[in-house]
NUKOLNU-452279 format. One line per 4 residues: number of its first residue (from 1); their letters; for each residue x, y, z of N, C-alpha, C, CB. Coordinates in Angstrom, 3 decimals, always signed. Glycine has a CB too. Example, Ala and Ser with C-alpha at 12.3 -4.5 7.8 and 13.67 -1.06 7.14 Angstrom:
// residues 2
1	as	+13.190 -5.690 +7.800 +12.300 -4.500 +7.800 +13.200 -3.300 +7.800 +11.308 -4.473 +9.046; +12.850 -2.250 +7.080 +13.670 -1.060 +7.140 +12.900 +0.030 +7.870 +14.084 -0.598 +5.725
END
This chain:
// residues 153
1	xxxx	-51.104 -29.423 -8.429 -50.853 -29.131 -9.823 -49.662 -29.956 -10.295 -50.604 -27.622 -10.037; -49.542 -30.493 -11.264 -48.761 -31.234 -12.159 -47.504 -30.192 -12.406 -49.647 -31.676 -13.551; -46.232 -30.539 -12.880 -45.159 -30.201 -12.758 -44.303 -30.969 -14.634 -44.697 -30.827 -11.026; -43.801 -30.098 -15.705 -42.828 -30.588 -16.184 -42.052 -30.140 -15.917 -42.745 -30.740 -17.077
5	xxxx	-40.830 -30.974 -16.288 -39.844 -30.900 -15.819 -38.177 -31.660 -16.188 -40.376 -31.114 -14.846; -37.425 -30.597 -16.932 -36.083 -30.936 -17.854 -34.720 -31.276 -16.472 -35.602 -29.131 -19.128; -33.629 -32.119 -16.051 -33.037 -32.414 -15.328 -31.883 -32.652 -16.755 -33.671 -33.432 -14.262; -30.494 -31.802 -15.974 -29.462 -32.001 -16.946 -28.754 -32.496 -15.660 -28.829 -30.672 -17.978
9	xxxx	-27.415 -33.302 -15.708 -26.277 -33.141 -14.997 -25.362 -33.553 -15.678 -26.232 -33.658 -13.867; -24.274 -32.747 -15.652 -22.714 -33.185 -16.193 -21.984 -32.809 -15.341 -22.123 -32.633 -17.490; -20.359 -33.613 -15.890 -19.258 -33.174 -15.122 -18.537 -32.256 -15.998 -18.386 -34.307 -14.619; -17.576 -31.148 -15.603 -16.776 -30.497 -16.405 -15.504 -30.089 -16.138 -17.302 -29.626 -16.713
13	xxxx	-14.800 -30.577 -16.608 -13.271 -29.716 -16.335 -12.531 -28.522 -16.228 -12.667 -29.894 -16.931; -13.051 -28.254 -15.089 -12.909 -26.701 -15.125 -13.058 -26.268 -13.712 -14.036 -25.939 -16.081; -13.080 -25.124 -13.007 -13.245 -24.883 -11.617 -14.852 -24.345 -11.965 -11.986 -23.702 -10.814; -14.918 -24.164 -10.515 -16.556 -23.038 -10.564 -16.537 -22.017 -10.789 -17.377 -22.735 -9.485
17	xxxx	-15.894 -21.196 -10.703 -15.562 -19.843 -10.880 -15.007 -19.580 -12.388 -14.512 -19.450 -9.778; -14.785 -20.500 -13.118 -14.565 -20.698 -14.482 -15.979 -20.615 -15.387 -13.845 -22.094 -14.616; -16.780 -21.647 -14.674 -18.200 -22.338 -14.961 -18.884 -21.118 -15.349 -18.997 -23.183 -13.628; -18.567 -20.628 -13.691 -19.992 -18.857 -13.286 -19.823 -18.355 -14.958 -19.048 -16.773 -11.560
21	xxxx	-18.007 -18.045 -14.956 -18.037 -16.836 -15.977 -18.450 -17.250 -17.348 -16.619 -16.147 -16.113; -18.399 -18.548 -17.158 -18.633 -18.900 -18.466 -20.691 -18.632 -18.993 -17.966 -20.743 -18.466; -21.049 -19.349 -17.763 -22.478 -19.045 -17.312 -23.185 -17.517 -17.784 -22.422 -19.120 -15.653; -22.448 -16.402 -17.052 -22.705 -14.667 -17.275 -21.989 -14.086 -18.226 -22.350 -13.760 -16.076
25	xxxx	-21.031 -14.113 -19.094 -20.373 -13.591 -19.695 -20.764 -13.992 -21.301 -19.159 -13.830 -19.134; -21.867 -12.578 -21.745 -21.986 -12.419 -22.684 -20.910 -12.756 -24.416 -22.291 -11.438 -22.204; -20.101 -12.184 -24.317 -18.813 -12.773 -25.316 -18.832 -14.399 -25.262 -17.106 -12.199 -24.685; -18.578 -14.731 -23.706 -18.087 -16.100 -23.475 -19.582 -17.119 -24.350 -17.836 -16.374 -21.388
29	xxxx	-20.696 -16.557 -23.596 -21.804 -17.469 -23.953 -22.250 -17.677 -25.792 -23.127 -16.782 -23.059; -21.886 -16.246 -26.756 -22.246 -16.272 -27.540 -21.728 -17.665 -28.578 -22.111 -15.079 -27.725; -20.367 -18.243 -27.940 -19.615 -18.968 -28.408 -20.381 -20.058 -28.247 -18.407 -18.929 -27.959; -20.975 -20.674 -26.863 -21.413 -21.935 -27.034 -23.070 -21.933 -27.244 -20.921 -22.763 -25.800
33	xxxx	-23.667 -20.538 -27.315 -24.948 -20.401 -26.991 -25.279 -20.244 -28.632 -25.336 -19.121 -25.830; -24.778 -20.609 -29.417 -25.315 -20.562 -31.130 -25.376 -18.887 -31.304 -27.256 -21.448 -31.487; -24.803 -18.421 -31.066 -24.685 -16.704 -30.955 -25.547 -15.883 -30.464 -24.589 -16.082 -32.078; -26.211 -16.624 -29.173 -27.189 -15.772 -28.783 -26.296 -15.391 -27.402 -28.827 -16.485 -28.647
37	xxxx	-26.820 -14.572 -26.841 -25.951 -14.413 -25.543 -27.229 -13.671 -24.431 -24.309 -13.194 -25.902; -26.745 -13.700 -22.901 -28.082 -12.862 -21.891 -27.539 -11.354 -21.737 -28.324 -13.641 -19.960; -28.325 -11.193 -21.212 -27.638 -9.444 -20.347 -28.356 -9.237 -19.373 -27.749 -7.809 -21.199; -27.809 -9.453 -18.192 -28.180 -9.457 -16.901 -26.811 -9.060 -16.116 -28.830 -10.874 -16.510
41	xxxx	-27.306 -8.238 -15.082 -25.836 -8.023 -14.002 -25.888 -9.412 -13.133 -25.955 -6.372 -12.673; -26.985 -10.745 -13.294 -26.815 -11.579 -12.780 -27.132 -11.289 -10.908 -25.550 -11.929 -13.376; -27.399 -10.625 -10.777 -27.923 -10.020 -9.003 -29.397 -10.305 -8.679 -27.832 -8.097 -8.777; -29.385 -10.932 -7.898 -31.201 -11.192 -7.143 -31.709 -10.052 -7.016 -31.438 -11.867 -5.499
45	xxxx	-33.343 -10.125 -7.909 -33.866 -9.207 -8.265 -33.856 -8.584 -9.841 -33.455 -8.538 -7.419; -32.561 -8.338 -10.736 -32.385 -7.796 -11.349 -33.177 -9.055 -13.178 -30.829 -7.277 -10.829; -33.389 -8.088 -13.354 -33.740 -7.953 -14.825 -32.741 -8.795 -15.405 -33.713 -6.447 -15.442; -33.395 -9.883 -16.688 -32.677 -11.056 -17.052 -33.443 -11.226 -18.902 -33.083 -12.567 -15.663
49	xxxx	-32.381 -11.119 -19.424 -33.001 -11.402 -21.401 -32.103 -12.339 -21.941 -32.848 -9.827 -22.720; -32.571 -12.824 -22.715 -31.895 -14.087 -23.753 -31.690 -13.409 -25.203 -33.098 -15.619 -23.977; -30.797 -12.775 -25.690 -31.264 -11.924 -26.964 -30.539 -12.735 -28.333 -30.641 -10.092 -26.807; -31.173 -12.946 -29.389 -31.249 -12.993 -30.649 -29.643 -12.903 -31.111 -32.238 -11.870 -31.155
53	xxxx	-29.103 -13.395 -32.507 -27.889 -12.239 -33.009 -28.338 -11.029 -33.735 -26.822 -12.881 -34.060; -29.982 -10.601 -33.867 -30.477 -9.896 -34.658 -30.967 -8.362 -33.596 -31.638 -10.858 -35.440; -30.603 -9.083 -32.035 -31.231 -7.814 -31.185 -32.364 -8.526 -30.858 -31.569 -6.267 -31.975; -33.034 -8.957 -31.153 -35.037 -9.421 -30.799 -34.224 -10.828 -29.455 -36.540 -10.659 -33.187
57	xxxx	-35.426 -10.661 -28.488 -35.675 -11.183 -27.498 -36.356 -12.234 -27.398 -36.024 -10.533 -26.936; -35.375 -13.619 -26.719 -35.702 -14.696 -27.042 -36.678 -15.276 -26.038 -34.620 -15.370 -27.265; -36.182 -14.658 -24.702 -36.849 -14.921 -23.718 -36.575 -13.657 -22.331 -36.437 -16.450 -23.459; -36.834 -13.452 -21.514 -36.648 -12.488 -20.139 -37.535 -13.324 -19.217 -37.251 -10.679 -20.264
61	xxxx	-37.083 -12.528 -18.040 -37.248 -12.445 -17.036 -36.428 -11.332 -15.302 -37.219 -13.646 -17.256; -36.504 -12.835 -14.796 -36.056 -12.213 -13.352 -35.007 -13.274 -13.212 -37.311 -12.132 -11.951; -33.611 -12.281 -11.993 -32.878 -13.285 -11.597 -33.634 -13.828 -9.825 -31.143 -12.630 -11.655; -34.086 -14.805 -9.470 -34.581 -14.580 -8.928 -33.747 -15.501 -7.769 -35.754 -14.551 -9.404
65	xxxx	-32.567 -16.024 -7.672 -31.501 -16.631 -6.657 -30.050 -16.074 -7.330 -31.588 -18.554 -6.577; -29.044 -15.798 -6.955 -27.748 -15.251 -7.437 -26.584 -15.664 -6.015 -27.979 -13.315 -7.797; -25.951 -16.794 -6.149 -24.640 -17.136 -5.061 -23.452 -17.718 -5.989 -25.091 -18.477 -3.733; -22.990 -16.548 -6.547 -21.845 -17.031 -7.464 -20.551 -17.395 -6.368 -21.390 -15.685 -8.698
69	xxxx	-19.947 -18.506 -6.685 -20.471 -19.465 -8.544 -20.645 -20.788 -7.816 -18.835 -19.707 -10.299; -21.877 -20.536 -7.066 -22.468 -21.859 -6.500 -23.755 -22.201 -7.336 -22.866 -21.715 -4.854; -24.753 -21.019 -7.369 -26.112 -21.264 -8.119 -26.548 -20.120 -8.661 -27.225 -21.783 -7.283; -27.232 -20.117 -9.498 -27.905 -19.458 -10.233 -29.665 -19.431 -10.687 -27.172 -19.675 -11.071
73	xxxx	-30.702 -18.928 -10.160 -31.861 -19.083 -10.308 -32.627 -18.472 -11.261 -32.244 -18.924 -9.395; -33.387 -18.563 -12.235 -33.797 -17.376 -13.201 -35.302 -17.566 -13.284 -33.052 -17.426 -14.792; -36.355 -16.550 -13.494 -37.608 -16.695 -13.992 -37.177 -16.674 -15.430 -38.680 -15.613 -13.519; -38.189 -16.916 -15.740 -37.970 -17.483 -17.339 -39.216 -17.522 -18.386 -37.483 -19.078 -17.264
77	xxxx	-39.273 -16.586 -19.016 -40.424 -16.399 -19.628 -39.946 -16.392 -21.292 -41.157 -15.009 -19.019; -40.862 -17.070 -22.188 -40.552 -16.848 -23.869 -41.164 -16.008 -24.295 -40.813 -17.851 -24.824; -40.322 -15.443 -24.915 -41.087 -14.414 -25.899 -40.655 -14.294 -27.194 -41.047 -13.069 -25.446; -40.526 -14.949 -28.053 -40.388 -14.962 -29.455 -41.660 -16.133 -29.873 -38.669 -15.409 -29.921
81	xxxx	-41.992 -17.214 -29.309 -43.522 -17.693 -30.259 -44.391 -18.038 -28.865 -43.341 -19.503 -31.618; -45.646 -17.713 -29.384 -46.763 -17.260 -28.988 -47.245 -18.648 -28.196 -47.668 -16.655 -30.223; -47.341 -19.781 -28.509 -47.431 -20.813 -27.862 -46.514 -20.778 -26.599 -47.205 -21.832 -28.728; -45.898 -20.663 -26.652 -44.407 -21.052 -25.284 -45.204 -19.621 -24.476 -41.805 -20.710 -26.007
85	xxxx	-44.610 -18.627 -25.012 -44.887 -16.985 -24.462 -46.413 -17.410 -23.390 -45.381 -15.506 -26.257; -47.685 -17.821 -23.778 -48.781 -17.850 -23.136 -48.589 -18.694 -21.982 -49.803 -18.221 -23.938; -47.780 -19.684 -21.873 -47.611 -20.289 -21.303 -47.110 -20.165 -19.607 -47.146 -20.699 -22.086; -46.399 -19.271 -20.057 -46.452 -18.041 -18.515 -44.802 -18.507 -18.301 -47.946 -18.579 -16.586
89	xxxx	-44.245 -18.316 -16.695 -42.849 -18.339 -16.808 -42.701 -19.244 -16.547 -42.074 -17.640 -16.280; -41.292 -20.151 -16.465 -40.694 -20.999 -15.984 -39.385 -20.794 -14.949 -40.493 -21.598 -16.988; -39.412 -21.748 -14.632 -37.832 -21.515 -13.316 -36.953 -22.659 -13.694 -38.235 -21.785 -11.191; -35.591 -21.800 -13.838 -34.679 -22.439 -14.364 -33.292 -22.378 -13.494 -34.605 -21.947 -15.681
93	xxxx	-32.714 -23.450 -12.866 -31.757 -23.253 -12.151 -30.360 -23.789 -12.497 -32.153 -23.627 -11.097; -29.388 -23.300 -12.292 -28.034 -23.609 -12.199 -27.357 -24.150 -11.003 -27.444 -22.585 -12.489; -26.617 -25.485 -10.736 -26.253 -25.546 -9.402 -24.648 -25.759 -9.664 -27.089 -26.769 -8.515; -23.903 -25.544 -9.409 -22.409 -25.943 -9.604 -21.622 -26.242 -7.955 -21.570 -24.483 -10.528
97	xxxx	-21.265 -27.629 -7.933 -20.894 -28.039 -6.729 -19.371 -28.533 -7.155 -21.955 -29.165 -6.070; -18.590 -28.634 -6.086 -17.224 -29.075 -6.237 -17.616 -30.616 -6.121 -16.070 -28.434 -5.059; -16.204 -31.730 -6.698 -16.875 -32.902 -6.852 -15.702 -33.538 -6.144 -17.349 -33.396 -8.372; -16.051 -33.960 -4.809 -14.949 -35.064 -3.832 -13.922 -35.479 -4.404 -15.484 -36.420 -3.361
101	xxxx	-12.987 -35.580 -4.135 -11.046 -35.867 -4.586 -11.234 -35.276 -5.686 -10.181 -37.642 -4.884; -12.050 -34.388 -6.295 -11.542 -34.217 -8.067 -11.027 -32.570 -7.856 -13.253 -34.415 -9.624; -10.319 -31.988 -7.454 -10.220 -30.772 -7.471 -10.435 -29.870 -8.729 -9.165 -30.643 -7.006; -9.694 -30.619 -10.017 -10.299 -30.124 -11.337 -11.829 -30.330 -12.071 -9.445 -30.649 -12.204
105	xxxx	-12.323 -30.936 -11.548 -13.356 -31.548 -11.811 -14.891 -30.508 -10.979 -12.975 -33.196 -11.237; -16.081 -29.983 -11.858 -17.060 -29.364 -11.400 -18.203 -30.269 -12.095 -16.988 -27.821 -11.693; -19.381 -30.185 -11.039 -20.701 -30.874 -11.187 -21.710 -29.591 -11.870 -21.290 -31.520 -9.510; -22.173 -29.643 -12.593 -23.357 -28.845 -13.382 -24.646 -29.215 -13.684 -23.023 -28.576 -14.520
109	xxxx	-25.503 -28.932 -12.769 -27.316 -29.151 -12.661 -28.024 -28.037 -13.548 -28.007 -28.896 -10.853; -28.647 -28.698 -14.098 -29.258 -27.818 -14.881 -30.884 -27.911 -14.401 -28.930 -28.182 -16.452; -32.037 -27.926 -14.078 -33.136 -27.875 -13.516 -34.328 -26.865 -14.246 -32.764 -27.533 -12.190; -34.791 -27.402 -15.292 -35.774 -25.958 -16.035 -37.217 -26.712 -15.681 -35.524 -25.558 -18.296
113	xxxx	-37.935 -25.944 -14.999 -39.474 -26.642 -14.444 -40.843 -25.545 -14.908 -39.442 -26.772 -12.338; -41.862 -26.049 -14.940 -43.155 -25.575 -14.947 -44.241 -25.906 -14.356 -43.464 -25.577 -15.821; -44.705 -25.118 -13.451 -46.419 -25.824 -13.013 -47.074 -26.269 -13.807 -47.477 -25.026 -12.509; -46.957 -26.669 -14.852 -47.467 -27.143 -15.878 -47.680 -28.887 -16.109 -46.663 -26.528 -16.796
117	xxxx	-48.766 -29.286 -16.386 -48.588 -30.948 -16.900 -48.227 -30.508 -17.954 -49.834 -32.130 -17.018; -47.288 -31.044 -18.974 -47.480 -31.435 -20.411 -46.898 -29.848 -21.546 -49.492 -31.900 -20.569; -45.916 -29.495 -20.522 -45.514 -27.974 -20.817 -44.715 -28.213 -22.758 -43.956 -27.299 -19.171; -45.105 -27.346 -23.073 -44.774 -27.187 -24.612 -43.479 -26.426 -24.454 -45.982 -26.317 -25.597
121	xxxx	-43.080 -25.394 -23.462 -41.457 -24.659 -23.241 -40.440 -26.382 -22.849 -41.475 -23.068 -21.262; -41.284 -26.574 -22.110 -40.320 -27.753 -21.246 -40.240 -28.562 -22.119 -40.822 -28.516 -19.884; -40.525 -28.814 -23.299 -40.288 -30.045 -24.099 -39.388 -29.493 -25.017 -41.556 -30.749 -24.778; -39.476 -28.023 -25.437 -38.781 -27.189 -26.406 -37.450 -27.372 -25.655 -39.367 -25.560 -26.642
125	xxxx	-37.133 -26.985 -24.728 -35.913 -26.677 -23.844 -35.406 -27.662 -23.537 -36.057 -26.013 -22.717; -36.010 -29.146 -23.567 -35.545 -30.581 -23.588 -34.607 -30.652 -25.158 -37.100 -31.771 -23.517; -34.909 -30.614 -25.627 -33.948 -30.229 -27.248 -32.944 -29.713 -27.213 -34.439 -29.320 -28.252; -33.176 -27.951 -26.394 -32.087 -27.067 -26.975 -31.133 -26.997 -25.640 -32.696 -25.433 -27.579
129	xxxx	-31.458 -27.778 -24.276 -30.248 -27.705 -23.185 -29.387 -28.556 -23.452 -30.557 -27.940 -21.784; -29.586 -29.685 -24.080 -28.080 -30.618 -24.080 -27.208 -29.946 -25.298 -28.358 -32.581 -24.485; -27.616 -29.666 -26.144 -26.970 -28.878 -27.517 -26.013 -27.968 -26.694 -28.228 -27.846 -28.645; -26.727 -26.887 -25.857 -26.244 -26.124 -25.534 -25.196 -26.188 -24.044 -27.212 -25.435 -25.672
133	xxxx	-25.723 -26.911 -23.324 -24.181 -27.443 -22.241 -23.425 -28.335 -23.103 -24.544 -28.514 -20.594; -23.556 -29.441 -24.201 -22.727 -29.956 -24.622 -21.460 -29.248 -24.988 -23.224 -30.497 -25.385; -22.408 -28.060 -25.427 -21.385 -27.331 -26.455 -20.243 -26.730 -25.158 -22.333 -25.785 -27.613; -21.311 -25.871 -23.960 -20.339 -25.356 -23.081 -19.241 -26.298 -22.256 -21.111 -24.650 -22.164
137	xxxx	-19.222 -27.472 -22.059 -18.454 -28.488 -21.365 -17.541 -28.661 -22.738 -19.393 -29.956 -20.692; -17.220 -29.058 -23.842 -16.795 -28.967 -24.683 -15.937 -27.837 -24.722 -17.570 -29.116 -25.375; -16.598 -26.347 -25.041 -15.918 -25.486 -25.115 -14.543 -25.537 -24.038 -16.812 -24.483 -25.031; -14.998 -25.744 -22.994 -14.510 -24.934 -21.432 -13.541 -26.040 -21.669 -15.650 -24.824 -19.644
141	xxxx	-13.542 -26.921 -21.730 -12.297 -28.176 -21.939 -11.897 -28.485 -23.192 -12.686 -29.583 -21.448; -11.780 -27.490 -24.038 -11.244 -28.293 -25.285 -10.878 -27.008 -25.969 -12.393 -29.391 -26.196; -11.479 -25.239 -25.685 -11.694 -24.411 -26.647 -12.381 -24.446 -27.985 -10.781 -24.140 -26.807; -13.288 -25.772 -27.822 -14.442 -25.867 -29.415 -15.633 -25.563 -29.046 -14.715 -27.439 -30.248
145	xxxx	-16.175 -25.924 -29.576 -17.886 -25.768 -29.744 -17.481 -27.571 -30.490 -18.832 -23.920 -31.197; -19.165 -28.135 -30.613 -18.574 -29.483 -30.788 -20.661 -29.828 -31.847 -17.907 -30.639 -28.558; -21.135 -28.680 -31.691 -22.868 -28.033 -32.205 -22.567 -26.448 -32.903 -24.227 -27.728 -30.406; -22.734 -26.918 -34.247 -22.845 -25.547 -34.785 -24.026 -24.701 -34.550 -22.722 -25.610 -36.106
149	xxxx	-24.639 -23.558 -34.624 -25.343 -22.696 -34.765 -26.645 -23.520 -35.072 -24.818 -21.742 -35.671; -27.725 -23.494 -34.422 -29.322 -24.697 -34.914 -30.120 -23.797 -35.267 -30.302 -25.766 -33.607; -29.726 -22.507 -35.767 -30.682 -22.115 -37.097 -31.971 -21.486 -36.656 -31.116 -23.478 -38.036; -32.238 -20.699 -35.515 -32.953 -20.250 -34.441 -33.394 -18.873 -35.689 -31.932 -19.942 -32.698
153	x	-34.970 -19.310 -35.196 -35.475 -17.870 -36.456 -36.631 -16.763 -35.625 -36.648 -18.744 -38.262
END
């Protein structure tokens, strides 16, 4: 079976344990996440949502890898339009590695995939991941956002 498939990597100024919280922490995320934020205890196994600023659910799933603040694994399913939603879930990973002589310095993988040829989420999520780590590498080193709010309905 055919595979799409979104690949982010950046560097960020910041430790890993900075990254994680920035990663799980609802308040923290709403800032760079256009005011949406998750709610998950972030634990393998546990229950995982992407929610709205209105309450409505952007996407859920499963956490389905959790080794803070090394990686982060999520099932990943849409549920706000009907095209993406049928489409079934996706797996989306986080990797955060320390980066040789840089002690201030963290590596950030971003990895969102589908068994899918020709996935309609994976092309959507090609759009809205650089917006959205831009904004968080930005934030975490600067205290801005650097992408206002993209108007998510």
């Amino acid at each position: 079976m055919s595979k799409s498939t979104f690949a982010y990597v950046t560097f960020i100024r910041t430790t890993a344990d900075r990254l994680w919280e920035a990663l799980v922490t609802p308040e923290f995320m709403r800032q760079y996440w256009f005011d949406m934020h998750c709610e998950s205890d972030f634990k393998t196994g546990s229950s995982w949502k992407l929610v709205f600023p209105d309450g409505r659910i952007a996407d859920m799933g499963e956490i389905v890898e959790s080794d803070p603040p090394r990686r982060l694994v999520i099932k990943w399913h849409n549920q706000w339009k009907e095209e993406l939603k049928a489409e079934g879930p996706s797996l989306c990973s986080f990797t955060i590695e320390a980066v040789p002589d840089n002690a201030k310095v963290v590596k950030l993988s971003v990895l969102h995939s589908m068994e899918r040829d020709g996935s309609k989420l994976i092309e959507a999520v090609s759009g809205g991941w650089p917006r959205i780590l831009s904004n968080l590498k930005t934030l975490l080193e600067s205290g801005e956002i650097i992408m206002p709010s993209a108007g998510h309905t």
